[in-house]
C-alpha positions in Angstrom: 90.8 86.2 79.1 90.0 82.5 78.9 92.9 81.4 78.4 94.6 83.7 80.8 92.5 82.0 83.4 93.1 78.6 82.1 96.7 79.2 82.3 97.1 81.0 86.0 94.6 77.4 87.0 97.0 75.4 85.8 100.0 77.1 87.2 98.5 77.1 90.8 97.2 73.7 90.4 101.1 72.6 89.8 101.7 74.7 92.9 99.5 73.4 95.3 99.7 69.5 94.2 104.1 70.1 94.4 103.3 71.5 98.0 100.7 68.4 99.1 103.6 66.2 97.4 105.8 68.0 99.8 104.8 68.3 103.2 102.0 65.6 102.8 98.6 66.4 104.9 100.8 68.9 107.2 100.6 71.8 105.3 100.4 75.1 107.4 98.1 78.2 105.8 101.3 79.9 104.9 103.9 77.3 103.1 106.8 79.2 104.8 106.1 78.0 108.4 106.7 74.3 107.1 110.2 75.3 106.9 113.0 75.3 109.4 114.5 78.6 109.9 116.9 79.5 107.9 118.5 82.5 106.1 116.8 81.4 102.8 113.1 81.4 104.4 114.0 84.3 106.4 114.8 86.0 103.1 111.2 84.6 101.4 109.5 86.3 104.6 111.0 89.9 104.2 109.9 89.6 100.4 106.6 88.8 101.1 107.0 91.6 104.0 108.3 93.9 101.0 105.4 92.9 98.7 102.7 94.0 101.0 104.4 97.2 102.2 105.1 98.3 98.5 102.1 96.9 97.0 99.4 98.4 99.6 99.5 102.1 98.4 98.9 100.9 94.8 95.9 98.9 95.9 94.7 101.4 98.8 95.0 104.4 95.8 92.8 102.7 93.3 90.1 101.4 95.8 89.7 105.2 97.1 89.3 106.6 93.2 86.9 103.7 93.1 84.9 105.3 95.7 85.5 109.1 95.0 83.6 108.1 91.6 81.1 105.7 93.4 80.3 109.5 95.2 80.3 112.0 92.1 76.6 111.6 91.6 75.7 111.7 95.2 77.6 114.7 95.4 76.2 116.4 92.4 72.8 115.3 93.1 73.2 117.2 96.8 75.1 120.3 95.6 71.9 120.6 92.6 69.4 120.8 95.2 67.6 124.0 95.5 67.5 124.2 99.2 71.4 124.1 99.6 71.6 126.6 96.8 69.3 129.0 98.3 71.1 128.1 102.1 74.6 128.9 100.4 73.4 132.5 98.7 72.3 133.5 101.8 74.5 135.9 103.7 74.1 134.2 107.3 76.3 130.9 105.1 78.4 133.5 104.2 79.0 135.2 107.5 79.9 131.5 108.6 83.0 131.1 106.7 84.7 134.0 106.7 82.9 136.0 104.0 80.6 138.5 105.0 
């Protein structure tokens, strides 16, 4: 994992000293608004606009599991209590949804 870090530093560290050799002390937050407009940057913007779109369902997917199993014992602690058990057996809950 160590190295793994070391190795992604060292890569971004080229990246943002080739960009400061680049545009000099007028680097925008995004790299691609230091370029003129052409078909090539317009390209680099629809794949960053394709990243997000495609990547976003993957992300959003794993942080909702994350939080369905943050819940689990919440949700087992309330559906062990005796007072819902007792409120669900009795017919009036019953009558409520459908059952009766």
């Amino acid at each position: 994992v160590a190295s793994s870090y070391a190795i992604a530093f060292v890569v971004y560290a080229a990246f943002a000293v080739a960009a400061f050799r680049r545009f000099q002390s007028g680097v925008e937050g995004n790299v691609l608004r230091n370029y003129d407009p052409t078909n090539s940057v317009l390209i680099a913007w629809m794949g960053m606009g394709f990243s997000i779109a495609f990547t976003y369902p993957m992300v959003f997917t794993a942080s909702r599991e994350a939080c369905v199993n943050l819940m689990n014992p919440v949700k087992q602690k309330i559906m062990s209590s005796p007072r819902l058990q007792d409120l669900m057996a009795s017919p009036r809950f019953g009558s409520r949804l459908g059952r009766a």
